[in-house]
Backbone as CSV, one residue per row, in Angstrom:
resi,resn,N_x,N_y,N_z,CA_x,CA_y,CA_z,C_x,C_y,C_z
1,UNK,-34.946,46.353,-112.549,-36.310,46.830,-112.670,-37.205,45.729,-113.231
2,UNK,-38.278,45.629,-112.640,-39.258,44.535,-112.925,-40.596,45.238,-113.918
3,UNK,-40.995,45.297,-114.596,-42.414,45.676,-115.445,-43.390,45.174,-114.796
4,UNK,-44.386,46.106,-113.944,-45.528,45.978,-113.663,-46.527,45.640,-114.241
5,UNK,-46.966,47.293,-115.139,-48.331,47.119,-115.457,-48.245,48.071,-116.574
6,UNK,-49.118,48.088,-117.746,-48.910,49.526,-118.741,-50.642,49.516,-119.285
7,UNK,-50.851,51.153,-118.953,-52.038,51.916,-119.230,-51.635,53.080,-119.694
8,UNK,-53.083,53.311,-120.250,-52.966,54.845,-120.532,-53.541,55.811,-119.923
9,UNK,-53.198,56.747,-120.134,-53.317,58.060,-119.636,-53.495,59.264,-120.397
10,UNK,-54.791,60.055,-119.888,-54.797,61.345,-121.110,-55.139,62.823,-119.972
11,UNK,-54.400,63.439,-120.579,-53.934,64.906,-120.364,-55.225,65.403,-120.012
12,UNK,-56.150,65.886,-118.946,-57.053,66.542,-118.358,-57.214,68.149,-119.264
13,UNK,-56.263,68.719,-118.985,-56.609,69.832,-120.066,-56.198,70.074,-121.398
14,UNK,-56.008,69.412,-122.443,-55.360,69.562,-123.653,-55.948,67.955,-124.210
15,UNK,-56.132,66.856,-123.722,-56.035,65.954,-124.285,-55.677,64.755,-124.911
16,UNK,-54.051,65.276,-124.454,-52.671,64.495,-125.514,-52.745,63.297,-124.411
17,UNK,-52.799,62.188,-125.371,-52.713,60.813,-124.925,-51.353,60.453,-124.736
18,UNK,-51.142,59.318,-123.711,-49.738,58.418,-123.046,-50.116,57.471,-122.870
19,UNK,-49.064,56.546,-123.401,-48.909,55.344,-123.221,-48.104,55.088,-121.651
20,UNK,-48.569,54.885,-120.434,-47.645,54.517,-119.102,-47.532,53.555,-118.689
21,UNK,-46.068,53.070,-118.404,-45.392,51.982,-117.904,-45.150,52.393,-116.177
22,UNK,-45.620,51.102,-115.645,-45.416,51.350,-114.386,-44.054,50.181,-113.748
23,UNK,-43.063,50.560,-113.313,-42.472,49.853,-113.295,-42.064,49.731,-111.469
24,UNK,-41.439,48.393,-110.705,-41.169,48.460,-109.386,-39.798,48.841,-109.197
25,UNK,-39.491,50.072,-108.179,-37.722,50.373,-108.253,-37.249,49.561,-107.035
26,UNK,-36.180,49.474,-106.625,-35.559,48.766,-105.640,-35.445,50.416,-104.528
27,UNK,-34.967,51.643,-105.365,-35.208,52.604,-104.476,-36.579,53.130,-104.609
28,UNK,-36.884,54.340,-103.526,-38.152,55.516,-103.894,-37.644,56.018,-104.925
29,UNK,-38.904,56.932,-105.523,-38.753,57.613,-106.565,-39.572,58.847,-106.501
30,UNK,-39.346,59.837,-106.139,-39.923,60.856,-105.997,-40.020,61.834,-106.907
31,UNK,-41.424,61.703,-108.355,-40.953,62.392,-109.429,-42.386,62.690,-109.419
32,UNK,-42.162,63.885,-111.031,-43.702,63.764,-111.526,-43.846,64.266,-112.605
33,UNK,-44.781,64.214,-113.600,-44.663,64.252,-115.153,-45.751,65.315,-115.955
34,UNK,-45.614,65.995,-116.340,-45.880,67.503,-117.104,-46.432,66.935,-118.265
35,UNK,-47.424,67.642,-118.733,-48.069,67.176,-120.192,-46.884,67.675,-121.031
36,UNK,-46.279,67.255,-122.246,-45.289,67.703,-123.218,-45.768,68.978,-123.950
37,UNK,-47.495,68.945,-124.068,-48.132,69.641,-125.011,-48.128,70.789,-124.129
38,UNK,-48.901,70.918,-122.583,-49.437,71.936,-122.755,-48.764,72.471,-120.964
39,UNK,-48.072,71.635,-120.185,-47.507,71.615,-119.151,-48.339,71.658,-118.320
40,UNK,-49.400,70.823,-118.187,-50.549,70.633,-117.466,-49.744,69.453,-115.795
41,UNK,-49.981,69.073,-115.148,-49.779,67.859,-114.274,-50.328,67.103,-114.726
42,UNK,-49.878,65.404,-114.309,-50.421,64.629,-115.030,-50.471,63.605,-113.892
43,UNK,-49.034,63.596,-113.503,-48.935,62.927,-112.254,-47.746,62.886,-111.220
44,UNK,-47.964,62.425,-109.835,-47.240,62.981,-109.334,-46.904,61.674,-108.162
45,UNK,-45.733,61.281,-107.507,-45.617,59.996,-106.909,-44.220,60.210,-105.973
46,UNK,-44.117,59.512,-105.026,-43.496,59.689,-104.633,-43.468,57.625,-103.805
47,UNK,-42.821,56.769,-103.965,-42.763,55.337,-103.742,-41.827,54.548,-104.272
48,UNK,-41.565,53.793,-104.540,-41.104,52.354,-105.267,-41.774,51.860,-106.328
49,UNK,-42.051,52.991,-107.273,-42.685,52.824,-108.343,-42.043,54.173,-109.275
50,UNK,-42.259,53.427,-110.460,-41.168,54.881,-110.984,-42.634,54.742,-112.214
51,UNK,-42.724,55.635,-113.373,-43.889,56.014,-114.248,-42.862,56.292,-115.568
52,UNK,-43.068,55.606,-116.302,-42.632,56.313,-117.678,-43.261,56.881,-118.754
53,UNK,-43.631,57.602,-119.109,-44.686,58.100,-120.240,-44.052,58.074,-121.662
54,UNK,-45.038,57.671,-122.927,-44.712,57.951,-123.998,-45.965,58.667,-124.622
55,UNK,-45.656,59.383,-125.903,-46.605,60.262,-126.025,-47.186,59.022,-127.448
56,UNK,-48.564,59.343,-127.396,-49.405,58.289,-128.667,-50.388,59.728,-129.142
């Protein structure tokens, strides 16, 4: 895995901030990531890019 790029990201309905790592996979990655707080969507992907979230 190679390290792309890292931004943040904040939760549309609730607020709760993320720290996201975007990283390049060698496979697809077909995932997607739930607010922790409030189970809102946050994001959703499906590529050669995988998303890791941490909560700030």
């Amino acid at each position: 895995m190679k390290r792309k790029s890292e931004f943040k990201e904040q939760c549309s309905n609730c607020e709760q901030g993320y720290r996201v790592v975007e990283e390049i996979q060698i496979s697809r990655e077909k995932r997607k990531f739930e607010c922790e707080e409030c189970g809102h969507l946050i994001k959703k992907w499906n590529g050669s890019v995988d998303y890791i979230f941490y909560k700030i």
